[in-house]
VEXVODREN-645639 format. One record per residue (C-alpha): x, y, z; residue number from 1. Coordinates in steps of 0.5 Angstrom, whole numbers, plus 500, padded with zeros to 3 digits. Layout:
// VEXVODREN-645639
+------+-------+-----+------+
! east ! north !  up ! resi !
+------+-------+-----+------+
!    X !     Y !   Z !  NUM !
...
+------+-------+-----+------+
***
This chain:
// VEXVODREN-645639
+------+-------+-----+------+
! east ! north !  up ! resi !
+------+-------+-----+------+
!  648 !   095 ! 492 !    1 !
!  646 !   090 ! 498 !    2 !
!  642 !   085 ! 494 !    3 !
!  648 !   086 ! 488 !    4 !
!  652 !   084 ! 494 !    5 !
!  648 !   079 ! 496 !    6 !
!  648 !   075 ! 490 !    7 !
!  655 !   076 ! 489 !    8 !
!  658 !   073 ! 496 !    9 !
!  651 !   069 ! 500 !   10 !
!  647 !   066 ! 495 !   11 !
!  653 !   062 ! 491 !   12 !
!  655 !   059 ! 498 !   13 !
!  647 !   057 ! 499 !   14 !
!  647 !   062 ! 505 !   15 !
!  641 !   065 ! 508 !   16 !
!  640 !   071 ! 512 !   17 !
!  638 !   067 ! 518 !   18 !
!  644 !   064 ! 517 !   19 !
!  648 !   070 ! 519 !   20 !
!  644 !   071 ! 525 !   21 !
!  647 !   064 ! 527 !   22 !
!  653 !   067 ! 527 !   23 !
!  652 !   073 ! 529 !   24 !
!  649 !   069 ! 536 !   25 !
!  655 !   066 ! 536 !   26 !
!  659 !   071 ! 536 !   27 !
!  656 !   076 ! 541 !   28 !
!  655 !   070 ! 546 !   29 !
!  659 !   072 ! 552 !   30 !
!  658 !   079 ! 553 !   31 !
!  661 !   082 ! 547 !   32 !
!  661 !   089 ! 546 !   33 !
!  661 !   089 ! 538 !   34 !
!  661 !   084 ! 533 !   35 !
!  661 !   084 ! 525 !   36 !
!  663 !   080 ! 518 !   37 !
!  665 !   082 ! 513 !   38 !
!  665 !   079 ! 507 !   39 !
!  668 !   081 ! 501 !   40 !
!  670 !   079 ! 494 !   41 !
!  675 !   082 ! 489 !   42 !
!  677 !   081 ! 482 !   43 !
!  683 !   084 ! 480 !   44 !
!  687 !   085 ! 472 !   45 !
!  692 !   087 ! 471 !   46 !
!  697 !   089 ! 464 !   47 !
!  705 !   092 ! 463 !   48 !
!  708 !   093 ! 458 !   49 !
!  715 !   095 ! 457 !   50 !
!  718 !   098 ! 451 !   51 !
!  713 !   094 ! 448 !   52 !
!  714 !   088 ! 451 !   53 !
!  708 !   085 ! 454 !   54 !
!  712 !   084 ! 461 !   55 !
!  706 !   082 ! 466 !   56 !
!  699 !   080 ! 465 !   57 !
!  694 !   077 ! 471 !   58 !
!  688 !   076 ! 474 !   59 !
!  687 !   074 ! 481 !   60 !
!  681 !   072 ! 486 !   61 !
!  681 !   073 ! 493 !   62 !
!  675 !   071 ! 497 !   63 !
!  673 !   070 ! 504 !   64 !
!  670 !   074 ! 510 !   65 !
!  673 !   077 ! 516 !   66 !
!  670 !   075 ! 524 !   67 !
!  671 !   080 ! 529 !   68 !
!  669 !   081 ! 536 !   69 !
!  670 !   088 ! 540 !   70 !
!  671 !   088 ! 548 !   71 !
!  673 !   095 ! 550 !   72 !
!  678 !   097 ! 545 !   73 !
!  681 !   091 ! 545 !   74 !
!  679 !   086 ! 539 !   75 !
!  679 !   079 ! 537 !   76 !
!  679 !   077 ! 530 !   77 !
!  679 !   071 ! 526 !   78 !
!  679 !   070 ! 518 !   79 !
!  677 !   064 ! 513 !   80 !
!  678 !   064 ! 505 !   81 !
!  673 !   059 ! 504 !   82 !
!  665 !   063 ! 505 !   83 !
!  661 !   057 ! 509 !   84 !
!  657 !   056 ! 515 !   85 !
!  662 !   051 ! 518 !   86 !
!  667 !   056 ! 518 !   87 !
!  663 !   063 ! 519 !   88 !
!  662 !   058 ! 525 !   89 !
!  670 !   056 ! 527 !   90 !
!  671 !   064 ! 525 !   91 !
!  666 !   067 ! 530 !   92 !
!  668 !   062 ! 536 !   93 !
!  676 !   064 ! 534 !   94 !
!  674 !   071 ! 534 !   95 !
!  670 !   071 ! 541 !   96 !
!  675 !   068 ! 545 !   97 !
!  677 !   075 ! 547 !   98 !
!  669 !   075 ! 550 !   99 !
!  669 !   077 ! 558 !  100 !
!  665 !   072 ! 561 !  101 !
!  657 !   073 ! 562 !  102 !
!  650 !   072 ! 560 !  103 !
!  650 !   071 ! 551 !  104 !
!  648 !   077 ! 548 !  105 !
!  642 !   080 ! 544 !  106 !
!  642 !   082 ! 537 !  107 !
!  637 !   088 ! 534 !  108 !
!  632 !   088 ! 529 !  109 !
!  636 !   088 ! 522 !  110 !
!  638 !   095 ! 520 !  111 !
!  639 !   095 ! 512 !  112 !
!  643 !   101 ! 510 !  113 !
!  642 !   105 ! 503 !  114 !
!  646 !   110 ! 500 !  115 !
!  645 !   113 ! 493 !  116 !
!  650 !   110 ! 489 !  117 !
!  657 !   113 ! 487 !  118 !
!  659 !   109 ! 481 !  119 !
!  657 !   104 ! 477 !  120 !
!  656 !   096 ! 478 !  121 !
!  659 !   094 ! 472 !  122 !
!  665 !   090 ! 473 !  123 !
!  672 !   093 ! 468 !  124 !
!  675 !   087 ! 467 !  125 !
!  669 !   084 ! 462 !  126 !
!  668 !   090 ! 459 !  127 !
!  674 !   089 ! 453 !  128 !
!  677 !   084 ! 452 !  129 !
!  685 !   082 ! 453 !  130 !
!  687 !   084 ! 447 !  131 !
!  684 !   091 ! 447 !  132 !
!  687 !   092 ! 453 !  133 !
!  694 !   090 ! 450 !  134 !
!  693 !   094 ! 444 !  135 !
!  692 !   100 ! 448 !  136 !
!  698 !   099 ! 451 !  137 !
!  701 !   099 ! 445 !  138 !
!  698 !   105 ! 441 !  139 !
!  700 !   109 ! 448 !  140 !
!  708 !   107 ! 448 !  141 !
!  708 !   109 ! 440 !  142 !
!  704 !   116 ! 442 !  143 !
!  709 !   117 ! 448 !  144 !
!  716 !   116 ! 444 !  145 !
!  712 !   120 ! 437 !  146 !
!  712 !   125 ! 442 !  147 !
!  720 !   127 ! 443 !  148 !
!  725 !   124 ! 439 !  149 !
!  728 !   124 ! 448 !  150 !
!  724 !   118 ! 450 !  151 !
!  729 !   112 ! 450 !  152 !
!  723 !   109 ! 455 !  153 !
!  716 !   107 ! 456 !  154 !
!  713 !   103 ! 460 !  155 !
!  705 !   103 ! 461 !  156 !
!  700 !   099 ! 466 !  157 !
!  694 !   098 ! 467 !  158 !
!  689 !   096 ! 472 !  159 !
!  682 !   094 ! 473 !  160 !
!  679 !   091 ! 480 !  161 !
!  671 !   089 ! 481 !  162 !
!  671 !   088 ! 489 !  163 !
!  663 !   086 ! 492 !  164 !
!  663 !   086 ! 500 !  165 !
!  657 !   085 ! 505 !  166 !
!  657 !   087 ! 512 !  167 !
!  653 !   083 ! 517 !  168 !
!  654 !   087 ! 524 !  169 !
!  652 !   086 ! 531 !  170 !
!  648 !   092 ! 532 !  171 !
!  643 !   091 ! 526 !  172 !
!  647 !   094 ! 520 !  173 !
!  646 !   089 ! 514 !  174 !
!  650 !   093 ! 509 !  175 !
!  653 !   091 ! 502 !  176 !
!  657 !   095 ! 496 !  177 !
!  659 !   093 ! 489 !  178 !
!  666 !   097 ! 487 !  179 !
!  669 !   098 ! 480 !  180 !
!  677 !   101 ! 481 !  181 !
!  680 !   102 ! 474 !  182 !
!  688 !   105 ! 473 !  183 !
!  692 !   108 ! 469 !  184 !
!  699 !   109 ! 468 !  185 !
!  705 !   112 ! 464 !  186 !
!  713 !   113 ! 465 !  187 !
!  718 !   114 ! 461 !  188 !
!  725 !   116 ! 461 !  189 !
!  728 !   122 ! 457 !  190 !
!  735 !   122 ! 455 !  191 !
!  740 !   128 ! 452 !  192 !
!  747 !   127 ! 452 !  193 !
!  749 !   125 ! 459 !  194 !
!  742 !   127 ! 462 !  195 !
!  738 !   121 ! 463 !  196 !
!  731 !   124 ! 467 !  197 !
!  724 !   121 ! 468 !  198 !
!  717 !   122 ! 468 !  199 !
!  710 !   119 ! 469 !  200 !
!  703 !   120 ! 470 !  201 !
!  698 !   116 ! 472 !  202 !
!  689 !   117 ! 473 !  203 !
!  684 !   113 ! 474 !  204 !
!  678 !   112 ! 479 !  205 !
!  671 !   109 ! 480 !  206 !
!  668 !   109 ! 473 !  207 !
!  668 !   105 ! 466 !  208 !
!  675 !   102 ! 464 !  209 !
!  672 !   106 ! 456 !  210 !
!  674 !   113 ! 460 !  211 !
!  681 !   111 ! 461 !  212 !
!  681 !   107 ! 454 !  213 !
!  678 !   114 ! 450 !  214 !
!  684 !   117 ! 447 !  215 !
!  684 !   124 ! 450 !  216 !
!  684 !   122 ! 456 !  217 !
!  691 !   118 ! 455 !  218 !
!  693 !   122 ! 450 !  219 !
!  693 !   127 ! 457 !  220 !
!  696 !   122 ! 461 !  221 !
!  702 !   120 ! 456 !  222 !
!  703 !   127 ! 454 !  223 !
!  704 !   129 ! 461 !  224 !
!  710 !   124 ! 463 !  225 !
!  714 !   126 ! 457 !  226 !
!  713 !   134 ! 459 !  227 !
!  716 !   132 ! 465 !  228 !
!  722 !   128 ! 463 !  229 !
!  723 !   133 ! 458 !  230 !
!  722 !   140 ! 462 !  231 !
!  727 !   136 ! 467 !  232 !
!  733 !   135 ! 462 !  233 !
!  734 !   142 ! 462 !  234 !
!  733 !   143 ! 470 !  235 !
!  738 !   146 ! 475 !  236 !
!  740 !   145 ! 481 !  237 !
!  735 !   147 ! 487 !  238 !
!  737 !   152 ! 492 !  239 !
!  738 !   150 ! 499 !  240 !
!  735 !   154 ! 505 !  241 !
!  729 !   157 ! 509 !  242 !
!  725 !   160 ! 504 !  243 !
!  718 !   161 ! 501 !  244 !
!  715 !   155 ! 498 !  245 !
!  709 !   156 ! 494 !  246 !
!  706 !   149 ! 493 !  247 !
!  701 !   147 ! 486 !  248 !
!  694 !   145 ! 486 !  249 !
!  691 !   137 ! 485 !  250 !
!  697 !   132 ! 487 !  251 !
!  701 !   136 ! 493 !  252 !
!  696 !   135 ! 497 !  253 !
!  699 !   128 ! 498 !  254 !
!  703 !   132 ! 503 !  255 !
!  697 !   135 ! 507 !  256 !
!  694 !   127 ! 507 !  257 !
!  701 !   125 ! 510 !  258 !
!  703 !   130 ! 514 !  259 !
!  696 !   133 ! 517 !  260 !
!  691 !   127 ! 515 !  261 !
!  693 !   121 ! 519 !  262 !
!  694 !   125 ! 525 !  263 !
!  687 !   127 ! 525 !  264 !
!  684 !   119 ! 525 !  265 !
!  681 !   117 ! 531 !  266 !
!  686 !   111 ! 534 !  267 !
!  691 !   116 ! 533 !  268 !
!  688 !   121 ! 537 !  269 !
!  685 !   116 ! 543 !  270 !
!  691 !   113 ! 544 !  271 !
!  694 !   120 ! 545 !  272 !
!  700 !   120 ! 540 !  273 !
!  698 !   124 ! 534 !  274 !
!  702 !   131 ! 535 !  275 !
!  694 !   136 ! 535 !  276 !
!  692 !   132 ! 541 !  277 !
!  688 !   136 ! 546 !  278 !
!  688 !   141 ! 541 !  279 !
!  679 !   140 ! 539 !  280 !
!  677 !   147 ! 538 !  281 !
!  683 !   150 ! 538 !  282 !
!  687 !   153 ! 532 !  283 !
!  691 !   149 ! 529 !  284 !
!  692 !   153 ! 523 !  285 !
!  691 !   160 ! 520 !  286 !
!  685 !   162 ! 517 !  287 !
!  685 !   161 ! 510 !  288 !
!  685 !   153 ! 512 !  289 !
!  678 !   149 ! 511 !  290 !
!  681 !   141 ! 511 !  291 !
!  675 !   137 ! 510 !  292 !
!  676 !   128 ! 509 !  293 !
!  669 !   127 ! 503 !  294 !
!  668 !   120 ! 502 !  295 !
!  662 !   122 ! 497 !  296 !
!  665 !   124 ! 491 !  297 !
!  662 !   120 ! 485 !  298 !
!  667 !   117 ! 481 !  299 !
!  673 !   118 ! 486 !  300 !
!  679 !   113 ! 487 !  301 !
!  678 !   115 ! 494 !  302 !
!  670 !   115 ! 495 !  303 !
!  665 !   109 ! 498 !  304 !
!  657 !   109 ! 498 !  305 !
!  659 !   104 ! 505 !  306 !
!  665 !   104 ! 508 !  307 !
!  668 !   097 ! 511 !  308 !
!  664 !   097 ! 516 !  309 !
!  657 !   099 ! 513 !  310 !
!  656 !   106 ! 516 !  311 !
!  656 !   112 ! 509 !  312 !
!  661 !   115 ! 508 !  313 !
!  660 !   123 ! 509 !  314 !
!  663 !   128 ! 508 !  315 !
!  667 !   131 ! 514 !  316 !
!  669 !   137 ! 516 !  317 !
!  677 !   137 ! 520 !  318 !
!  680 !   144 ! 520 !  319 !
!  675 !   149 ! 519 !  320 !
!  677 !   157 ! 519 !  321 !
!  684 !   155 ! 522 !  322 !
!  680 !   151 ! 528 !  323 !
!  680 !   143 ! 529 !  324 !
!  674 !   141 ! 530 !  325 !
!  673 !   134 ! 528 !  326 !
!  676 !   127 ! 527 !  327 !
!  676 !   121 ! 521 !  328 !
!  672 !   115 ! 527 !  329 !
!  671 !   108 ! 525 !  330 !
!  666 !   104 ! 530 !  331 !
!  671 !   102 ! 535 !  332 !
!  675 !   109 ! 536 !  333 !
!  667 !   112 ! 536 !  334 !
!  664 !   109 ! 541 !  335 !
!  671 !   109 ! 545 !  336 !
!  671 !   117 ! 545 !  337 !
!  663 !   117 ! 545 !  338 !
!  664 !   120 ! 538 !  339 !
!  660 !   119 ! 531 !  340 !
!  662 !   115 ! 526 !  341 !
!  664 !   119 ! 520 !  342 !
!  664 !   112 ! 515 !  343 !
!  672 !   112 ! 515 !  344 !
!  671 !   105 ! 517 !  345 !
!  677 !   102 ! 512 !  346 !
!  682 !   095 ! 511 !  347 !
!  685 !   092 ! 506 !  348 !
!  681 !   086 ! 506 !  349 !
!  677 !   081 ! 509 !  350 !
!  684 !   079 ! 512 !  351 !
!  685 !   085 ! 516 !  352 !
!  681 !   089 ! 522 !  353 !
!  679 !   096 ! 520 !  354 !
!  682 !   102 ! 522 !  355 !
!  679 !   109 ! 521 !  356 !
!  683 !   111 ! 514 !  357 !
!  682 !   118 ! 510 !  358 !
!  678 !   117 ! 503 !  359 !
!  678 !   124 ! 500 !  360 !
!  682 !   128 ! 504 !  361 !
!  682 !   136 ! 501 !  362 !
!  683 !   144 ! 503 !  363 !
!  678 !   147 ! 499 !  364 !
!  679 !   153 ! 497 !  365 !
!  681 !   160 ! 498 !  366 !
!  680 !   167 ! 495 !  367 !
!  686 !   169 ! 491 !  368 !
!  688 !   168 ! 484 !  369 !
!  694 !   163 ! 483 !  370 !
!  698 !   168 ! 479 !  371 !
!  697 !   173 ! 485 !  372 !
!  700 !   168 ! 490 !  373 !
!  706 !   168 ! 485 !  374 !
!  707 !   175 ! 485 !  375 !
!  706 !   175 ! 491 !  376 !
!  714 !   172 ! 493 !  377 !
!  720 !   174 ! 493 !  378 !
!  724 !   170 ! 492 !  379 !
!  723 !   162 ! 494 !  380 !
!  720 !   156 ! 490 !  381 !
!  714 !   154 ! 486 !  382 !
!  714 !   145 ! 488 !  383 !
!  708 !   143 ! 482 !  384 !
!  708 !   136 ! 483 !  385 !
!  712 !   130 ! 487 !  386 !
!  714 !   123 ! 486 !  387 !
!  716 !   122 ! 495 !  388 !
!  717 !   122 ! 501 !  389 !
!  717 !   119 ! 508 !  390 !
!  713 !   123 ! 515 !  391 !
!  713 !   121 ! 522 !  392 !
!  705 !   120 ! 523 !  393 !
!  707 !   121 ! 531 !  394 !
!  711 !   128 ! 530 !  395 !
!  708 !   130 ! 523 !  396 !
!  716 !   131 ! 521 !  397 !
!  716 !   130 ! 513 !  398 !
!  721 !   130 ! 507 !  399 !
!  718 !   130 ! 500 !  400 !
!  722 !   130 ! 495 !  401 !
!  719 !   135 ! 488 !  402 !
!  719 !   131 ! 481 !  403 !
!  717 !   138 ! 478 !  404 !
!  720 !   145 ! 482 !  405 !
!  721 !   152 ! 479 !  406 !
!  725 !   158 ! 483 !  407 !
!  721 !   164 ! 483 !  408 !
!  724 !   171 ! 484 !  409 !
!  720 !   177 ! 484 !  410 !
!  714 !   175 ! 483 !  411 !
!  717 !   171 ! 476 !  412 !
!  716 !   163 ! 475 !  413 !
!  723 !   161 ! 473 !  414 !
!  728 !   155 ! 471 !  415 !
!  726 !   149 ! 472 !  416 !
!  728 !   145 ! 479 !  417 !
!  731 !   138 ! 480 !  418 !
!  733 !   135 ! 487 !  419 !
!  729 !   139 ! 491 !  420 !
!  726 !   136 ! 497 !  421 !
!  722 !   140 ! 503 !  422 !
!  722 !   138 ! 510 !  423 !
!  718 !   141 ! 515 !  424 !
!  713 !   138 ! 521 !  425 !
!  705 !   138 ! 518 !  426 !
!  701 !   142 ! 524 !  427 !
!  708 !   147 ! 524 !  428 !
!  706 !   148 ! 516 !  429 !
!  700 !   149 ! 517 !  430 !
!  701 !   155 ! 521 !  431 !
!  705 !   158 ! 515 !  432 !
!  700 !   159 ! 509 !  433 !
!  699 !   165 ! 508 !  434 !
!  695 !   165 ! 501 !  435 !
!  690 !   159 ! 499 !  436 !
!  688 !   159 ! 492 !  437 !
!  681 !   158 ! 488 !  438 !
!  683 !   154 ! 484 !  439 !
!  683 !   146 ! 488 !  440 !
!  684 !   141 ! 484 !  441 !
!  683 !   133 ! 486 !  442 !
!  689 !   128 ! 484 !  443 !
!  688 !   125 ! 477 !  444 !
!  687 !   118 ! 481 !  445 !
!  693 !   115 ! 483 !  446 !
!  693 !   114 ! 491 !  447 !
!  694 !   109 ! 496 !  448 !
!  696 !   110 ! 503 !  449 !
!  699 !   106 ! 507 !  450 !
!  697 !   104 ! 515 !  451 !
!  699 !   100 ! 520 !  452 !
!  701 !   094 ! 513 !  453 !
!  695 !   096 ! 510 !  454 !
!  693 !   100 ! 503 !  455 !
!  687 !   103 ! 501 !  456 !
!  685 !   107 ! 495 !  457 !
!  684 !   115 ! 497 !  458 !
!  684 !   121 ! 493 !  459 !
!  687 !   128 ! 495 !  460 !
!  687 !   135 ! 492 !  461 !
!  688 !   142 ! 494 !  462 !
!  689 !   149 ! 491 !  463 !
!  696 !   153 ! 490 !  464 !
!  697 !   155 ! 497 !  465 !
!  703 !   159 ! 499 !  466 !
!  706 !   157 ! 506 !  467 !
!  711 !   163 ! 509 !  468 !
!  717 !   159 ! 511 !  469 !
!  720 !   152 ! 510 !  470 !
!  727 !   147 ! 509 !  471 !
!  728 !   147 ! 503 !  472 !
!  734 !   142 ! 502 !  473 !
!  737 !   143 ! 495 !  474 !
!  744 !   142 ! 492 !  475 !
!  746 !   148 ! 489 !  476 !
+------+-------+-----+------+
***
């Protein structure tokens, strides 16, 4: 992928290897500690459709490279839309201004960085034309409303993204990646009676727009959102209380990314605000829980072959039988808490620093049968799928709001559910699952996560778990 790379973003500006080491030579100079570029190019189309309305259509380029100079924990950071030597040149004596005074620094043998491939290089915006893609729009909008005579609604997006980036970095790292992004989503909204309820779903991931485009996996899609809407025309208020919630594989696994995930990044950590602080080796949870953040899943919307800043991405174990032992690290964290890299190096583009940020981030699975865990329950709620929520990173305090819930007595899945919400404290939770199914699922592709004004594309997942204890917040 780095030559790829190197022929999407170096060789249009007529720019050499040697030319990076100029800049690079600039950068250091001054005794700084680290010092990288980053430079990135990203395609991105995108279609709607509302009640078979083309609404929106576009297509956007953004294209330059990202300057940065490490002094301690401190970084100094400058960016330019325009990839030439002048301005590699400006950016780097900009970014190098927060250099401590001393004697220029000296720049290792270039380190190539290979990882095997984890998708395809072929860019999905050229792989149909505008009217394929607006036609499938438009076959997906019959299909939703032939579904249920209900559907009143339906509104249809598509997204296709080709992004080339290439790292050139002061201790030797020349890396680059070539990454394709395709999406998928359906809503709609159900009407009966003075009912009005809505339902969607979405997928996607790092492959060929054709697996999107192939009916079965459309038809899944929309099928799914009207099943929603549907099911929750009939739903009951949900009950309100301290009780047993068992939460469905795949997409609930949002709540264990926002709730857990950001608390086990390394800034959070090093800067001493992450609520399992101090807590490295000791249990964080019961023994049923294996947390781990996975970069390497081929074909994932979370996955990367580098991450931005050239180190592999691995799969990295958090929470292991119950214990905390290990933490998602970029460069700077790493080298700040004498720790490795784990390649969660990530940002939103050349524009901004890197931070480290979770890719795939799961609870593999357990040994319980997800009917048994079920049965197990006396009486509580089944939360299968949710559509929001809001968590303190700091505390770990969450709201979540189910879009799809049951309640469960004796052992018995029953009504439909609506306005359900959980609350609760992420690190508090994980002290309370008491069964972990062997069903793990990861989410369809639909994630994005949120940090410090940045968002990245991440994967979640995790089998049906049954947590011993949490709010519920209902209306009944």
């Amino acid at each position: 992928m780095l030559q790829l790379a190197t022929e999407h973003l170096l060789t249009p500006a007529e720019l050499q290897p040697d030319d990076l080491d100029r800049v690079l030579g600039r950068l250091v100079a001054g005794r700084v500690d680290f010092g990288d570029l980053y430079f990135q190019n990203r395609q991105t189309e995108t279609w709607s459709l509302e009640d078979g309305i083309v609404k929106a259509g576009g297509f956007h380029i953004d294209q330059g490279v990202g300057v940065r100079a490490v002094v301690g924990t401190g970084s100094g950071f400058a960016y330019a839309d325009a990839i030439t030597l002048p301005a590699l040149l400006e950016a780097a004596g900009s970014a190098r201004s927060i250099a401590r005074s001393g004697e220029d620094g000296q720049l290792p043998v270039a380190r190539r960085v290979d990882t095997p491939a984890l998708y395809s290089a072929d860019n999905p915006i050229e792989a149909r034309g505008s009217a394929d893609k607006v036609d499938l729009l438009r076959t997906i909008d019959a299909y939703a409303r032939s579904l249920d005579p209900r559907i009143t609604q339906v509104n249809v997006s598509l997204a296709c993204q080709h992004e080339s980036v290439l790292i050139a970095a002061s201790d030797g790292t020349r890396a680059g990646d070539v990454r394709p992004l395709v999406r998928l989503d359906v809503r709609v909204i159900a009407e009966e009676g003075d009912r009005r309820e809505s339902g969607n779903a979405g997928g996607g991931g790092r492959y060929a727009l054709d697996e999107l485009m192939r009916p079965e996996a459309w038809q899944k899609l929309a099928g799914e959102a009207v099943r929603q809407a549907t099911l929750n025309l009939a739903a009951e208020d949900a009950p309100a209380g301290f009780m047993t919630v068992v939460l469905g594989p795949g997409w609930p696994g949002v709540l264990l990314h926002e709730a857990i995930g950001h608390g086990l990044e390394g800034d959070f950590h090093r800067k001493g605000i992450s609520a399992f602080n101090g807590k490295m080796g000791e249990k964080v949870a019961t023994e049923h829980c294996t947390v781990v953040d996975d970069g390497t899943l081929p074909g994932r919307r979370g996955s990367l072959s580098i991450d931005d800043e050239g180190t592999p991405t691995h799969c990295t174990t958090l929470i292991e039988d119950g214990r905390l032992v290990g933490l998602m690290q970029d460069k700077l964290n790493a080298r700040a808490m004498g720790m490795p890299a784990t390649g969660n190096g990530r940002r939103e583009s050349f524009a901004h620093l890197p931070m480290p940020r979770m890719t795939n981030t799961y609870m593999r699975p357990g040994e319980h049968d997800p009917e048994e865990i079920l049965a197990s329950v006396d009486d509580g709620i089944y939360a299968v799928n949710f559509n929001g929520g809001q968590v303190d990173i700091t505390s770990g305090k969450f709201v979540f709001v189910a879009s799809e819930a049951y309640r469960v007595k004796n052992g018995k899945v029953g009504a439909p559910l609506k306005g359900a919400t959980l609350i609760g404290n992420g690190p508090d939770v994980l002290t309370r699952v008491a069964m972990v199914g062997n069903d793990l699922e990861l989410d369809a592709g639909v994630g994005v996560c949120g940090k410090d004004g940045q968002g990245v594309p991440v994967g979640v997942g995790q089998p049906t778990l049954r947590i011993d204890g949490l709010t519920v917040g209902g209306t009944a």
